[in-house]
Structure formats: structure tokens, C-alpha cells
C-alpha positions in Angstrom: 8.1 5.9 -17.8 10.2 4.0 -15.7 12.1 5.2 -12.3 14.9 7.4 -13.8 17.1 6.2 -10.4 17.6 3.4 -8.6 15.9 2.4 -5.2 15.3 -0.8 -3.6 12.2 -2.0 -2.9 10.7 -3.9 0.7 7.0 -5.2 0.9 5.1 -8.0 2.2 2.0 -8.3 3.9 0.5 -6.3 6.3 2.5 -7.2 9.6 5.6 -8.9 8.1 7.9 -7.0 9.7 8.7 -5.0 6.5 9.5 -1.7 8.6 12.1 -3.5 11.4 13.6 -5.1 7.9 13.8 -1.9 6.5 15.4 -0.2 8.9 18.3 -2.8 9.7 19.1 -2.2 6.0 19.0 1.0 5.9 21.5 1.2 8.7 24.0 -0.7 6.5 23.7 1.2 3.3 23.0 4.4 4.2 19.5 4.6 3.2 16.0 6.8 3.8 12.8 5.0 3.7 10.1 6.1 1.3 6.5 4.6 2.5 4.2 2.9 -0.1 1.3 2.5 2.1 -1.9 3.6 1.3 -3.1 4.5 4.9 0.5 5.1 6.5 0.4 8.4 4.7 -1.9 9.8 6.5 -1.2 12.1 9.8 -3.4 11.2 13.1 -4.0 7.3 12.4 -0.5 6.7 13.3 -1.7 3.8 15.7 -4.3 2.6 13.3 -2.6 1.9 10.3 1.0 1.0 12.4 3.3 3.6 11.3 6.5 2.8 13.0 7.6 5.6 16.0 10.2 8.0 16.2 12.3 6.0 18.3 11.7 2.9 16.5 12.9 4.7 13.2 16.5 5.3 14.9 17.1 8.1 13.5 16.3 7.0 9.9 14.2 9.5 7.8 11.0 8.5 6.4 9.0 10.2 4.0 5.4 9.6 2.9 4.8 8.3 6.2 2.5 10.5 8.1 2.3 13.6 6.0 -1.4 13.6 3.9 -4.3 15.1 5.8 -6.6 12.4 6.3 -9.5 14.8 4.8 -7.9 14.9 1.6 -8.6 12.5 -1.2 -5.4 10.8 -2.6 -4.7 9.0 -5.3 -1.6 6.9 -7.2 -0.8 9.4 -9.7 -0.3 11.8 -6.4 1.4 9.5 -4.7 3.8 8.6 -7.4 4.6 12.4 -8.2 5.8 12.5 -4.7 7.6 9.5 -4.4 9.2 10.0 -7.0 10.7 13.4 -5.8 11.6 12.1 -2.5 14.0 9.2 -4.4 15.2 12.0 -6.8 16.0 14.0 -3.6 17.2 11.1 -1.5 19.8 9.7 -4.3 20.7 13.3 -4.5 22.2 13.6 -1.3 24.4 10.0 -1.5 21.9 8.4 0.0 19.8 4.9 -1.0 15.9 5.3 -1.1 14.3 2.5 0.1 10.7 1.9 -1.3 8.6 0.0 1.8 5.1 -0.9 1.9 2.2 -3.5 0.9 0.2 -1.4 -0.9 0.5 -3.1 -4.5 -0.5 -0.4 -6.7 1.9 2.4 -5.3 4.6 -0.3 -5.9 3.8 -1.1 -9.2 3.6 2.7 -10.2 7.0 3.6 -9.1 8.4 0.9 -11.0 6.9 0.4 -13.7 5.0 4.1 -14.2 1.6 4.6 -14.9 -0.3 3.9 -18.1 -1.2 7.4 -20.1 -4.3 8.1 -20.9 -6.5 7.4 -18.3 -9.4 10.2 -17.4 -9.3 12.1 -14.5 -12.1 11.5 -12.0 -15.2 12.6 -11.9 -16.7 13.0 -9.4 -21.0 13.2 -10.6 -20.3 10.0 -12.1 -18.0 8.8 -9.1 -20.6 9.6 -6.1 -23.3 7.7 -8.3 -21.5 4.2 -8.2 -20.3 4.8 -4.5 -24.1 5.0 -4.2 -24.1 1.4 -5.5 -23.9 -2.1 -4.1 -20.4 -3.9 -4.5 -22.2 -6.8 -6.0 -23.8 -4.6 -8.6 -20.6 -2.8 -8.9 -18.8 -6.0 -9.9 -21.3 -7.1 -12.0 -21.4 -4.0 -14.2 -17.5 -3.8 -14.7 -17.3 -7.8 -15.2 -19.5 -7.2 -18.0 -18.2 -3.8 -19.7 -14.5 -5.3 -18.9 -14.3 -9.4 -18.3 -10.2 -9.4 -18.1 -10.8 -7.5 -14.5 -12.0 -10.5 -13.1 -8.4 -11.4 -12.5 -7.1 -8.3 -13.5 -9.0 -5.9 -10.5 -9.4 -6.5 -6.5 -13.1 -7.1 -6.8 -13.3 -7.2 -3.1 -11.5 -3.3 -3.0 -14.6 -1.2 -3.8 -11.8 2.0 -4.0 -10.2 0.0 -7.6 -13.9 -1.4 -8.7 -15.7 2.5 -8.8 -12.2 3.7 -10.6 -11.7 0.9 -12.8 -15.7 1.1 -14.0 -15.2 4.8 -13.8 -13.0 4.7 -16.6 -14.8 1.9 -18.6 -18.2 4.2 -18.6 -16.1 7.7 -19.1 -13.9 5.9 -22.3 -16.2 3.2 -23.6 -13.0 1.1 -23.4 -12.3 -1.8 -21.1 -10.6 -0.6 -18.2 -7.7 -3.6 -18.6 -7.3 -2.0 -22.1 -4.7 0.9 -20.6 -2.5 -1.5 -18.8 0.6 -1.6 -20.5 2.7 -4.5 -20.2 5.5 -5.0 -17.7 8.6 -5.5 -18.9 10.6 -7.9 -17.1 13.7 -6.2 -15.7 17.5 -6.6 -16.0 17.9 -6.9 -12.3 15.4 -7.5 -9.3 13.6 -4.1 -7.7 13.9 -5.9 -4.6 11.9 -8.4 -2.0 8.5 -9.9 -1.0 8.6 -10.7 2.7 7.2 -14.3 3.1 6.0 -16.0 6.4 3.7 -18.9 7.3 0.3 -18.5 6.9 -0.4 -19.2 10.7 2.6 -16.7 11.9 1.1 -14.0 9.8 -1.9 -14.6 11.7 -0.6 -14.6 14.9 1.4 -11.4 14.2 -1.9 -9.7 12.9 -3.5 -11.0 16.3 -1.0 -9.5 18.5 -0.9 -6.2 16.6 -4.5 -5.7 16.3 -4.3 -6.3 20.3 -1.8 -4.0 20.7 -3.4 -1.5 18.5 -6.6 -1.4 20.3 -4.6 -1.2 23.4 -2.5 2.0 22.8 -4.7 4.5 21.2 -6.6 3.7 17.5 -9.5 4.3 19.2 -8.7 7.3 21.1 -7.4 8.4 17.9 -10.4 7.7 15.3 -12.6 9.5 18.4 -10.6 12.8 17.5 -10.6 12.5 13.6 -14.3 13.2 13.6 -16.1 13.1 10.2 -15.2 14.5 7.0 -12.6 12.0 5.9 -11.3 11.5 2.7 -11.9 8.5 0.5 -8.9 6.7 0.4 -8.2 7.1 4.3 -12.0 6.1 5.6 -11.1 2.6 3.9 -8.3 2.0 6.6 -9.0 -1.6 8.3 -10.5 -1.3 11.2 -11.8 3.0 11.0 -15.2 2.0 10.0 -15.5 -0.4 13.0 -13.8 1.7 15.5 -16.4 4.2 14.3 -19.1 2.0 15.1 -17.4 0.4 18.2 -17.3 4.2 19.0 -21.3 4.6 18.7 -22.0 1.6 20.5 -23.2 -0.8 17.8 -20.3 -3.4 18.3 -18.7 -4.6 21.7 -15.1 -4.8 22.0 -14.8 -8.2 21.6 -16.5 -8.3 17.7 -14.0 -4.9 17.1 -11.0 -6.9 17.9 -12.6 -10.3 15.7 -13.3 -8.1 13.2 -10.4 -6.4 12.5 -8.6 -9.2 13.3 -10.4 -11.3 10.1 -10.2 -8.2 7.6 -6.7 -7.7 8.2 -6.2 -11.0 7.5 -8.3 -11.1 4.2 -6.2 -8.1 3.2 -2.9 -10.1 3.9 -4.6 -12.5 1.2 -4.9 -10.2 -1.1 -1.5 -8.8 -0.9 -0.2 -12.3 -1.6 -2.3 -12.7 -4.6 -1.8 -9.4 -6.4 2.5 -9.6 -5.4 2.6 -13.4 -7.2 2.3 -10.9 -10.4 5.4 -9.0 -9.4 8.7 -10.7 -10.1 11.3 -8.3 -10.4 10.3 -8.6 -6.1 12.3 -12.1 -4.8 10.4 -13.7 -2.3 12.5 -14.5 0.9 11.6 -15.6 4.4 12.0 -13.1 7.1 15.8 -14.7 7.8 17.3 -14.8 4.3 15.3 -11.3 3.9 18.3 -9.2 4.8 21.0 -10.7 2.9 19.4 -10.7 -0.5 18.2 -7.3 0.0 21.5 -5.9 0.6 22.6 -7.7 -2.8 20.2 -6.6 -5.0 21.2 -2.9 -3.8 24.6 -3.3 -4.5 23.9 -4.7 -7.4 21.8 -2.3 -8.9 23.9 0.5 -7.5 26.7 -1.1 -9.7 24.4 -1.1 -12.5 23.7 2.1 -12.4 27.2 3.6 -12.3 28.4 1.3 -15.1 
């Protein structure tokens, strides 16, 4: 299945400036934001994982931003059930949804759907690998399933259990349900590019600021008992341990600092595969993503 109504779609990297982007668009074309973030849609790690503020939103609704307890275990099939009623809803009411995020599988499911077939989880088998090295991990999937070497996030140990989940449950290759992408008539939307040092120093200063306004008070009051999606957030684990005195503030900050820019990597790499997403520079961002919405909103009409 493919999205039964037109939205427009806004990623980059982790601190790209995606949300300011997206909400000096959706100013112009009367729009609503619909968050593809993994981590963002979680309430009380609002600091954490850089959800934008009320008063930063100016007035612009968001949805999917905020509104999954932390505790819970979430998935992409969840997430795109949802997001797919909120652009249902949003187009309903005259209104342009506008897809934002950099988490590349919640984009890729929205537009192009999810393959059928796949088992659910189970969670005997699941708990066993999580008990598991990553090396081992890897190892065993690369050889039940070589197309994942450049098919799966080996470094994401959240896609290497589920991906070698499905290869043990099936006795198929896991890269065997991907169906292929169709190229599309018109583009979905942008890919936010900046130079690799900017990006850095942007992921510096936030991390800074981060630290400086409340992730840790805020990871302090989660407690235990987290989900497993939302206790692979950059930075919990070491705020955690920052928390029990195993780190000093000064490694927190570094490390943070160099896994948020590993996961910026990563985001580049799997987003080369996407191109119905036009990759722009922060400055010709606006213009082309106001096209490719009137454009599809013509398309859509005709």
C-alpha cells in the first residue's frame, strides 16, 4: 500500500534544522506537522531527544510528537497506523500534513507501506538475541541473510535482532520481504543537506544546550522500566550512567556528542536510497518544498 493522500515530506539529519523548516512552511500552506522520529514520540524526554516547544511550534499542531509512554514498546507498523490517521485526519480538515523527521524507516513506511508478511515478534526468541553480543548478532544474520550487509544498519542492534528475528522465525532471508520501491511520479519531498563540519557544530551546541536545560533532570525522573525503542535514545544510557556516577560530565557531553554524530552518518547513508526526497541546502530548502506541495496538491486534484 501506498499513502492514499498526499503529504509532504521534511527530513535530514539529526540537528538540521528540519523542525524551524517545517514550521516556516507550514505557516505558508496551511499545514500540521506529523513527527517521524523514533524518540520524539515519546512523552518526558522532551529535552533529550529535542522535541521542539510550545512556543517554538507557533501555534502549529504537531502530532506524534510527545504522545507514546516511554514504557511502552513501539514499533513501525504502530507508528505507521497512526500516522497514517493523523494525515487522513489532517487532509480532512483542508489542511497539508507535513511528514518531519530523520528516522528513515517511519519515512519509508508512510510512503511506500510496509512489506506483508512479516511475523509478529516474539518475544522468547527476541529476549534470547538481546542476550547476545552485536558482533555475534551480525555475524549470524550476515550469514542466514548476506544482502543485509548493505541492506540493514548493522550498527542499530533494534533492526539487527528484528531483521534476524525474522530470518530464524521464516527460514527466509530477512531482505527477501522487501518489496521494491517504485519510483514516483512526483517527489515526496526534501532531504536537508549541510556541511559535514556545520552539522557538527550544530550537534555540539545542542548537546550543550541539552545537558544544560534539563535531559538529565529528566532521565533522573523516568526511572527504570523503559521500553525498548525509547532506552535506545542517544545519550539515555549515558545520562543513566552519568547519573550513577560512572562517567564525569565532561565524557557525557563527548560521548553524546560523537554518537549523535555517528547517527547523523547513518542517516546520510540510508536517505542516499530515498529519491523521491530532493536534497537541498538549508537556503534553497524552503522554496523547493513549497513546490513539490503545490505540485502534488495539483496532482492530486487533477
Amino acid at each position: 500500500m501506498t499513502n492514499p493522500t498526499p503529504c509532504l515530506t521534511i527530513a535530514g539529519p539529526t540537528a538540521s534544522g528540519k523542525s524551524e523548516l517545517a514550521i516556516q512552511i507550514a505557516e505558508q500552506i496551511n499545514g500540521e506537522i506529523i513527527g517521524a522520529d523514533a524518540f520524539q514520540i515519546y512523552t518526558g524526554m522532551g529535552v533529550l531527544t529535542a522535541q521542539i516547544s510550545e512556543s517554538e511550534r507557533r501555534g502549529i499542531p504537531h502530532h506524534l510528537v510527545g504522545c507514546i509512554d516511554p514504557t511502552q514498546n513501539f514499533d513501525v507498523a504502530t507508528y505507521l497506523r497512526l500516522a497514517r490517521e493523523k494525515i487522513i485526519e489532517v487532509r480532512a480538515s483542508g489542511r497539508m500534513p507535513i511528514l518531519v523527521g530523520g528516522t528513515g524507516l517511519y519515512i519509508r513506511a508512510v510512503l511506500n507501506g510496509l512489506t506483508e508478511g512479516l511475523p509478529a515478534a516474539d518475544p522468547i526468541l527476541r529476549a534470547q538475541l538481546e542476550s547476545e553480543g552485536m558482533d555475534c548478532l551480525v555475524a549470524r544474520l550476515i550469514a542466514l541473510d548476506p544482502a543485509s550487509k548493505t541492506a540493514v544498519d548493522l550498527q542499530n542492534p533494534r533492526r539487527v535482532i528484528r531483521a534476524l528475528e525474522v530470518c530464524l522465525l521464516t527460514g527466509r532471508p530477512f531482505t527477501s520481504f522487501r518489496a521494491p520501491m517504485e519510483s514516483p511520479s512526483l517527489p515526496a519531498g526534501i532531504w536537508i543537506t549541510r556541511p559535514r563540519e556545520e552539522l557538527n557544530e550544530r550537534i555540539a551546541i545542542r548537546t550543550q544546550h541539552m545537558l544544560k536545560t534539563g535531559a538529565i533532570e529528566e532521565i533522573a525522573r523516568l526511572g527504570n522500566g523503559l521500553g525498548f525503542t525509547a532506552i535506545r535514545a542517544i545519550g539515555l544510557r549515558e545520562i543513566q550512567d552519568f547519573l550513577k556516577n560512572r562517567i564525569s560530565r565532561s565524557d557525557l557531553l563527548e560521548t553524546i556528542k560523537t554518537k549523535t554524530r555517528q547517527y547523523a552518518k547513518r542517516q546520510e547513508t540510508w536517505f542516499k536510497k530515498e529519491h523521491c526526497l530532493l536534497r537541498n541546502t538549508p537556503e534553497a530548502a524552503c522554496a523547493t518544498a513549497l513546490d513539490i506541495a503545490s505540485r502534488r496538491l495539483r496532482n492530486t486534484r487533477g
